[in-house]
FIKE-576141 format. One line per field, with one value per residue (C-alpha): residue number from 0; y, x, z; residue in three letters. Coordinates in Angstrom, 2 decimals, padded with zeros to 5 digits. Example, Ala and Ser with C-alpha at 12.3 -4.5 7.8 and 13.67 -1.06 7.14 Angstrom:
2
seq: (0  1)
y: (-004.50  -001.06)
x: (012.30  013.67)
z: (007.80  007.14)
type: (ALA  SER)
This chain:
382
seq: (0  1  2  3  4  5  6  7  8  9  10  11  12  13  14  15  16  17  18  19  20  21  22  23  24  25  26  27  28  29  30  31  32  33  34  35  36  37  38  39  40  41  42  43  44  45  46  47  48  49  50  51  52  53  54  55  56  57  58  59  60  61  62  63  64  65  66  67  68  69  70  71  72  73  74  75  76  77  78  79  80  81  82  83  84  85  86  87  88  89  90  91  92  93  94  95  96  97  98  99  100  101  102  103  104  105  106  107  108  109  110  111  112  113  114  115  116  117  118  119  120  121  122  123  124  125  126  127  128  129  130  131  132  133  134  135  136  137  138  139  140  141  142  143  144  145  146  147  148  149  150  151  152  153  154  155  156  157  158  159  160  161  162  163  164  165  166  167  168  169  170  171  172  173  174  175  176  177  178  179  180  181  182  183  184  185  186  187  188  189  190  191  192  193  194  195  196  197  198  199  200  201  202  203  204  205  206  207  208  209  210  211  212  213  214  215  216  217  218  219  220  221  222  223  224  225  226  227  228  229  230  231  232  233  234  235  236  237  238  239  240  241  242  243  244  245  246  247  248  249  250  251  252  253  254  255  256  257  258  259  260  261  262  263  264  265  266  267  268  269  270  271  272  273  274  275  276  277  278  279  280  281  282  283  284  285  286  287  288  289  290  291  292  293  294  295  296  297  298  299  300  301  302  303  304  305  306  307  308  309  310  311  312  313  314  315  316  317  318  319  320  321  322  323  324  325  326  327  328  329  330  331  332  333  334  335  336  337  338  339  340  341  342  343  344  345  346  347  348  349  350  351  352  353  354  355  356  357  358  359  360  361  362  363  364  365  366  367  368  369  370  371  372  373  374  375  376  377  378  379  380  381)
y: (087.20  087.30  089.88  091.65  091.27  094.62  094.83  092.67  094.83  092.41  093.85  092.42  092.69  090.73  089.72  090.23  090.73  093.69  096.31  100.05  099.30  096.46  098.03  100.90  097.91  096.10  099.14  100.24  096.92  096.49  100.20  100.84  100.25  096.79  097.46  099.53  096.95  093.26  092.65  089.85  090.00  088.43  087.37  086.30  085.13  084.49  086.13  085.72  086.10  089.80  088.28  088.12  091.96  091.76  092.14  091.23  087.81  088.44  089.12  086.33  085.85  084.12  082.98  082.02  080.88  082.72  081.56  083.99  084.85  085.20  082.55  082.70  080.19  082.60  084.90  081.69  081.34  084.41  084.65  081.67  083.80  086.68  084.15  082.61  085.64  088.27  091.73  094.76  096.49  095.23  097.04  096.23  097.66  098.96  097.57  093.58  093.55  095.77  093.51  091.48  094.60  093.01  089.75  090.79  092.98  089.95  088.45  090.69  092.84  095.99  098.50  098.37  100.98  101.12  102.44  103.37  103.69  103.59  103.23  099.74  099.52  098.44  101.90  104.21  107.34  105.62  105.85  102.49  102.53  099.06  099.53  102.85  101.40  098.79  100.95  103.35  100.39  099.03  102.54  101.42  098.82  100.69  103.12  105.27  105.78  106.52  107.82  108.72  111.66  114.82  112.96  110.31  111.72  114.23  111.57  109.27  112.99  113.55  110.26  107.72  109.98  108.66  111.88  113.96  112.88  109.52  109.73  110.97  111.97  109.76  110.77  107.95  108.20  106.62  106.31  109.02  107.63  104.72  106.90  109.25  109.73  109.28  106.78  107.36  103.68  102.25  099.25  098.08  100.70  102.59  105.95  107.24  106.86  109.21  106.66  107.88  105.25  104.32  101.96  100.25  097.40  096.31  097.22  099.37  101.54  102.44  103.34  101.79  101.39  105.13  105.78  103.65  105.63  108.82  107.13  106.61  110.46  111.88  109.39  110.79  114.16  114.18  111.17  112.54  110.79  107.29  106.56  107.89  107.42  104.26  103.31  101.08  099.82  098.41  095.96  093.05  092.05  090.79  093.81  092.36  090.19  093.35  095.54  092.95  092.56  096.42  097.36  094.34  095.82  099.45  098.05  099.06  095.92  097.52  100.77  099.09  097.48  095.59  093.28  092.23  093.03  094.14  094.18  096.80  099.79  102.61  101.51  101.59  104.85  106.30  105.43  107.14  110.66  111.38  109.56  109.41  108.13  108.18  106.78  106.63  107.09  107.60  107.32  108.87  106.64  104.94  105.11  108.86  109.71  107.26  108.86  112.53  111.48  110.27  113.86  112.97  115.65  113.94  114.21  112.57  112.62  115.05  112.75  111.51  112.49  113.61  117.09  117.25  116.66  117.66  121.27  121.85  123.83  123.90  120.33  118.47  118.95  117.45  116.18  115.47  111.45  110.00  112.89  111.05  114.28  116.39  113.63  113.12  117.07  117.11  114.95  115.97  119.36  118.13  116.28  119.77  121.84  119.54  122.66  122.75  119.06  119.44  121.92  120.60  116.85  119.10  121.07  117.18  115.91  118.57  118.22  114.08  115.10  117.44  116.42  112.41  111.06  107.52  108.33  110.88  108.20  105.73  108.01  109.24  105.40  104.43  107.50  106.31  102.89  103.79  106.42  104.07  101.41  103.53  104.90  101.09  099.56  102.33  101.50  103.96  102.30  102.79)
x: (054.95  057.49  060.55  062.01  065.68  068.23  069.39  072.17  075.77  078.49  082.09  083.83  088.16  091.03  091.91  091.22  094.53  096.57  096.50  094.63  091.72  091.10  091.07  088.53  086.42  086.01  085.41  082.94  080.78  081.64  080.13  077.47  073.96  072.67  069.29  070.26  072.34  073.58  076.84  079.06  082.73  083.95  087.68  088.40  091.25  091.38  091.61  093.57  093.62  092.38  088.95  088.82  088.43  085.11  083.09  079.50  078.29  075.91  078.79  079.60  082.55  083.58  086.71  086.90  090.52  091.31  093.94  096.25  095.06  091.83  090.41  086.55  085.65  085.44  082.93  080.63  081.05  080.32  076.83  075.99  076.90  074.95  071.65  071.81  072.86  070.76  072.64  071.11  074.20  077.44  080.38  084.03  087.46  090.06  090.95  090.95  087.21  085.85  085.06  082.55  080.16  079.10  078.26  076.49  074.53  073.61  072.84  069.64  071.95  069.92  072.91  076.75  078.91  083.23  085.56  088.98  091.12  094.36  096.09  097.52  101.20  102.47  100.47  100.98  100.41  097.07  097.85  097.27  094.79  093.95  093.27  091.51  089.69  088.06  087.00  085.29  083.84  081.99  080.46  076.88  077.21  078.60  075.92  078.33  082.26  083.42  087.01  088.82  090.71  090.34  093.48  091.37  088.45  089.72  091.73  088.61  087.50  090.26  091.91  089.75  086.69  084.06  081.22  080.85  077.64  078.35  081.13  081.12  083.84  083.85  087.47  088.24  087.87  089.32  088.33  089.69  089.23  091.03  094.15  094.36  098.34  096.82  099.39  102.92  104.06  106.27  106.31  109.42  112.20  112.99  111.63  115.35  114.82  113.57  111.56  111.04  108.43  106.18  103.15  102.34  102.12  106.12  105.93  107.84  104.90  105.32  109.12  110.32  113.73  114.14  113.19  116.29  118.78  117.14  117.85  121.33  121.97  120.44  123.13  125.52  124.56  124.19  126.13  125.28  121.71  123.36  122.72  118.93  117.70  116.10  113.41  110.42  108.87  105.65  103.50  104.38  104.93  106.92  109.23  110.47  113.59  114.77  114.78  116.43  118.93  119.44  119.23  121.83  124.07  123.99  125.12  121.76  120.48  120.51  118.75  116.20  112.86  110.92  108.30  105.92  101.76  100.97  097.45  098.62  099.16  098.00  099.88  103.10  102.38  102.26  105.76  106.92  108.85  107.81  105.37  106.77  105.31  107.55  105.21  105.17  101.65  098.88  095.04  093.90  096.28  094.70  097.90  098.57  095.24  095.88  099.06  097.82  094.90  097.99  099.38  102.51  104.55  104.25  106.86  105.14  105.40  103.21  101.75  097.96  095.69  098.27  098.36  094.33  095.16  097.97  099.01  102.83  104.15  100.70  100.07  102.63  105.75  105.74  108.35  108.78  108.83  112.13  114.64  116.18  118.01  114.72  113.03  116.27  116.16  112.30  112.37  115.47  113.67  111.23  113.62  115.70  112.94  110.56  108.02  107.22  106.85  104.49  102.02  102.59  101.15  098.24  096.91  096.85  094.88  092.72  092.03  091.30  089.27  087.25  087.30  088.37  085.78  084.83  081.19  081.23  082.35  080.04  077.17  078.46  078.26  075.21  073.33  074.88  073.86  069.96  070.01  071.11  069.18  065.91  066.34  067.07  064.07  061.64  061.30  062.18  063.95  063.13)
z: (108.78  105.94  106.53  103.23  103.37  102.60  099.59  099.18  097.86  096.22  095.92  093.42  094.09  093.11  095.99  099.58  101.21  103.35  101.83  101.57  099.35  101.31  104.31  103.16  101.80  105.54  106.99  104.84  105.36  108.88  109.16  107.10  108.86  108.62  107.92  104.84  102.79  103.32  101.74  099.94  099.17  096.03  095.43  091.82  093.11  096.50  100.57  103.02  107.14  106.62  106.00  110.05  110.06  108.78  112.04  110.47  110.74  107.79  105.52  102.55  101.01  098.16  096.27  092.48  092.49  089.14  087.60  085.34  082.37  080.89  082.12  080.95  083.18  086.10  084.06  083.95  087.44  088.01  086.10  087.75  091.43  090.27  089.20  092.97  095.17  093.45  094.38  093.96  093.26  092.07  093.17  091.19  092.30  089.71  086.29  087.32  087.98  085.58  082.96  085.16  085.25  081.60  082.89  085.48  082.88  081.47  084.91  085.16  087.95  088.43  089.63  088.35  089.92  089.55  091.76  090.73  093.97  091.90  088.77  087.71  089.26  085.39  083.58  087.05  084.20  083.29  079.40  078.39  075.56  075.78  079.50  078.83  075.95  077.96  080.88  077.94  076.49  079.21  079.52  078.60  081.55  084.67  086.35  087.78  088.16  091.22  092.02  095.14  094.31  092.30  089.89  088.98  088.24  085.77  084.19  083.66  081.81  079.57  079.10  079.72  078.70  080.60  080.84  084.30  084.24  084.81  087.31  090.89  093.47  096.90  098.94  100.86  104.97  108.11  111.49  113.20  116.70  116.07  114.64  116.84  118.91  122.27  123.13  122.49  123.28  120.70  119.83  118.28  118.78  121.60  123.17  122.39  118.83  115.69  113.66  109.77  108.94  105.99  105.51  102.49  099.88  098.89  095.40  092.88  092.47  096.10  095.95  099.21  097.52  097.35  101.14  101.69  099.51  101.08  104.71  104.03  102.18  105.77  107.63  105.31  105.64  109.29  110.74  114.10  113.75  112.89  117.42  117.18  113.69  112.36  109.50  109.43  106.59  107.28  105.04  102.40  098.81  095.97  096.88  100.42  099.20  097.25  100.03  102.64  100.32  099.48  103.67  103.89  100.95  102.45  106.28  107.63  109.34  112.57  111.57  109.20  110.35  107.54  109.90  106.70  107.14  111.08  112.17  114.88  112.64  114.73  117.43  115.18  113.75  117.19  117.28  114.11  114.55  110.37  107.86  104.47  101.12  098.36  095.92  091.94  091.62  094.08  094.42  097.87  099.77  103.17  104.84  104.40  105.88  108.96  109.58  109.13  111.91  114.18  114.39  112.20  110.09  106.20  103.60  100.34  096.75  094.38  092.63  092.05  094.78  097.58  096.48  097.33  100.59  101.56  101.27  100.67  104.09  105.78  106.78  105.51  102.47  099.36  096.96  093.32  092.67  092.27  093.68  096.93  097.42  098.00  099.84  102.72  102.75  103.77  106.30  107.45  108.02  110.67  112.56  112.87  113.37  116.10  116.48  112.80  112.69  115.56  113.86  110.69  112.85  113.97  110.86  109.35  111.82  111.69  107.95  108.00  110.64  108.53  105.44  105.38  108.23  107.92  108.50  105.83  103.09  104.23  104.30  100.60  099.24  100.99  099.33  096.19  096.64  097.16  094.74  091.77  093.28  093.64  090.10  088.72  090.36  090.74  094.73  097.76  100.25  103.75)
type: (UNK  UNK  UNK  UNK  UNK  UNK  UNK  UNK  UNK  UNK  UNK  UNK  UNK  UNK  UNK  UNK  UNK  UNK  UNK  UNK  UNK  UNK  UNK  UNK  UNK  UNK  UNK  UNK  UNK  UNK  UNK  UNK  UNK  UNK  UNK  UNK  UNK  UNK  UNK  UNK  UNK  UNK  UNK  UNK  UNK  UNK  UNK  UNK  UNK  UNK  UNK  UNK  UNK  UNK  UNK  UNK  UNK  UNK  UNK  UNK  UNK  UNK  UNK  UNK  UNK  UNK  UNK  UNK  UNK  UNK  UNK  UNK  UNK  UNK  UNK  UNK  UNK  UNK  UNK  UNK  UNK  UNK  UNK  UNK  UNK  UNK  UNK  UNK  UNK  UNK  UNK  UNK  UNK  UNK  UNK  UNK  UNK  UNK  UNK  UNK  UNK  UNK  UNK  UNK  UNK  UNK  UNK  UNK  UNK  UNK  UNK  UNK  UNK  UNK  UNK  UNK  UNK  UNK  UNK  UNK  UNK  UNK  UNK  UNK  UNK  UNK  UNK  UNK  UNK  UNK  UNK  UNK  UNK  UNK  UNK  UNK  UNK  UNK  UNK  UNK  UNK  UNK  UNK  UNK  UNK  UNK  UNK  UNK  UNK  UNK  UNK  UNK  UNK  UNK  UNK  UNK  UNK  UNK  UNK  UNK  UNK  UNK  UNK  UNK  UNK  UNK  UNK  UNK  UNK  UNK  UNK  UNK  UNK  UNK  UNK  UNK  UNK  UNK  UNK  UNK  UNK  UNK  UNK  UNK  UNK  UNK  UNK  UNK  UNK  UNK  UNK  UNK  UNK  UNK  UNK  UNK  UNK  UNK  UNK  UNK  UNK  UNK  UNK  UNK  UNK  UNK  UNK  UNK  UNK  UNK  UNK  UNK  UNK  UNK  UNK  UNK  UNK  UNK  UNK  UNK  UNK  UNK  UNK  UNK  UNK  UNK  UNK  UNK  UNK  UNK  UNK  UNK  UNK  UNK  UNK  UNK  UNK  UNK  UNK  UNK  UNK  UNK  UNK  UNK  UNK  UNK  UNK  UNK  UNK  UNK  UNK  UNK  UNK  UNK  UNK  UNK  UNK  UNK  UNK  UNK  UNK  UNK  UNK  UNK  UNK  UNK  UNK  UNK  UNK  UNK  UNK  UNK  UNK  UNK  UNK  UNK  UNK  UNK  UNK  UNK  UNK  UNK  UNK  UNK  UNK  UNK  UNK  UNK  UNK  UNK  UNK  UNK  UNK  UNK  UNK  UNK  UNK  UNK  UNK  UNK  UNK  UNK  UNK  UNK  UNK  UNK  UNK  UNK  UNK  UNK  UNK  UNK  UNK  UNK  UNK  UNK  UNK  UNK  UNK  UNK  UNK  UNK  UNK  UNK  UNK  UNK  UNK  UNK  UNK  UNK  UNK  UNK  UNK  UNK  UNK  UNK  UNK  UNK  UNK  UNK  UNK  UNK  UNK  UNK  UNK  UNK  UNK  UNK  UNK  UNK  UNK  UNK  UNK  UNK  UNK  UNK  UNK  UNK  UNK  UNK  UNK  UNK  UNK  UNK  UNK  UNK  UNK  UNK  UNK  UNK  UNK  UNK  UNK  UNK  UNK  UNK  UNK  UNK  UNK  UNK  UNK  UNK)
């Protein structure tokens, strides 16, 4: 008796590293239903030990080693991946991957579908026209474009101008029993201490270096803090020398906590006293969801997709992007007022909960998934 496989899913990234898309990638295979969709993760570059997160035996994954550059090699490889895996559906994440949704046109691939989770860290306004111009001109290839915040879709409208009808609106979700401030053990700094803490690729676009100069105003504007208050910033990049060096420069060795990528991130967010994310430009960020389902008071940036979920003074403040001053004055304001930082911490969690649930985004893509696939091959799945 022969057995007809699920439709096999390949998400193309790249790379396959700590980080938020990542993470909402894993997830998403590790928790969609088996006997819906197999799934393969492609690398054109390469992955690293956050591969051991996936939890499905079935999954395969797949690095191309792309070197910088062009380098048409890897679309060659590529063709010759589609030819011998066969997806149904080929899913590509952000600008780096988009152009492969034309080779795998030409592969006989039945479903493309793009995801834009984020802007490129070197166009964070998304106003590159030869950027924009390729994601327009791959139009006839890509089935559907899906963004993660109400930013990015009306940017792939009026900038990009990719139609409505080929676009659709998935807000990313989190598991909101594994983030949930159950346990109030910290981890690194003591029980004494008010942690102000971020999470988050080191990278310009992210703006660590002004959570530092906003550290040191709020030390300067209330020395009395300098005993209790410390800073962690958690997660790696090309941006961790800079920041060693600008803690070092600043005298705040002692205060400042920069451990690289952790694998334990709820358990450091129950720690935190404050979540902040200073950012330059934002999709739906993973991290601000995580630490909204952990209770936490956020002060964050109005840019991109924060604004959609988090409303200024109800569940969390907001800040214009690059004012220090404002951002050490927000934060300072839940550390003197613990009560609002409390229900502020509770109306978050209560909208993640709501409105940002894991199994709500998976059941969003996996309807996706077997409408474009059912449409595409003119077969109802089961």
């Amino acid at each position: 008796m022969t057995t007809t496989k699920p439709p096999l899913i390949m998400h193309l990234l790249y790379r396959l590293d700590f980080g938020g898309l990542e993470s909402l990638l894993v997830d998403s295979v590790n928790h969609m239903p088996a006997d819906q969709f197999r799934h393969a993760i492609v690398c054109l570059t390469d992955y690293t030990e956050f591969s051991q997160k996936i939890t499905r035996p079935d999954v395969t994954l797949v690095a191309l080693h792309k070197p910088p550059g062009l380098a048409p090699t890897i679309h060659w490889a590529l063709w010759k991946l589609f030819r011998q895996l066969r997806p149904a559906v080929l899913h590509t994440y952000n600008l780096a991957a988009i152009e492969y949704a034309f080779v795998a046109k030409l592969a006989g691939v039945p479903v493309c579908l793009h995801a834009e989770h984020g802007r490129d860290c070197n166009d964070p306004t998304g106003s590159n026209v030869m950027h924009n111009f390729l994601r327009r001109i791959l139009s006839p290839c890509i089935d559907r474009y899906v963004s993660v915040s109400a930013d990015l879709a009306g940017w792939l409208t009026r900038v990009v101008h990719i139609p409505e009808s080929k676009q659709q609106l998935i807000m990313n979700g989190i598991d909101t029993d594994r983030f949930d401030r159950r346990d109030k053990s910290n981890t690194h700094w003591s029980d004494q201490h008010l942690v102000i803490g971020t999470v988050g690729q080191l990278r310009e676009i992210k703006n660590q270096r002004g959570l530092i100069r906003a550290f040191q105003l709020m030390l300067q504007l209330q020395p009395h803090y300098r005993d209790i208050l410390r800073l962690s910033i958690i997660g790696a990049g090309s941006l961790m020398d800079g920041l060693k060096q600008q803690v070092d420069a600043a005298g705040l060795n002692d205060l400042v906590w920069l451990p690289g990528a952790r694998s334990d991130t709820p358990d450091l967010l129950s720690g935190f006293s404050v979540f902040v994310l200073p950012s330059h430009a934002e999709g739906t960020p993973l991290a601000l969801l995580e630490a909204m389902s952990c209770a936490l008071p956020v002060v964050a940036t109005r840019v991109g997709g924060i604004p959609d979920v988090i409303s200024d003074q109800v569940n969390g403040t907001l800040v214009p992007p690059d004012d220090d001053l404002a951002l050490a004055m927000a934060i300072l304001g839940y550390l003197n007022n613990p009560e609002l930082a409390r229900t502020h911490g509770m109306a978050a969690r209560r909208r993640v909960v709501q409105q940002h649930s894991m199994n709500w985004m998976i059941e969003n893509y996996t309807q996706l998934y077997r409408a474009l696939y059912h449409e595409k091959c003119h077969e109802k799945l089961s």
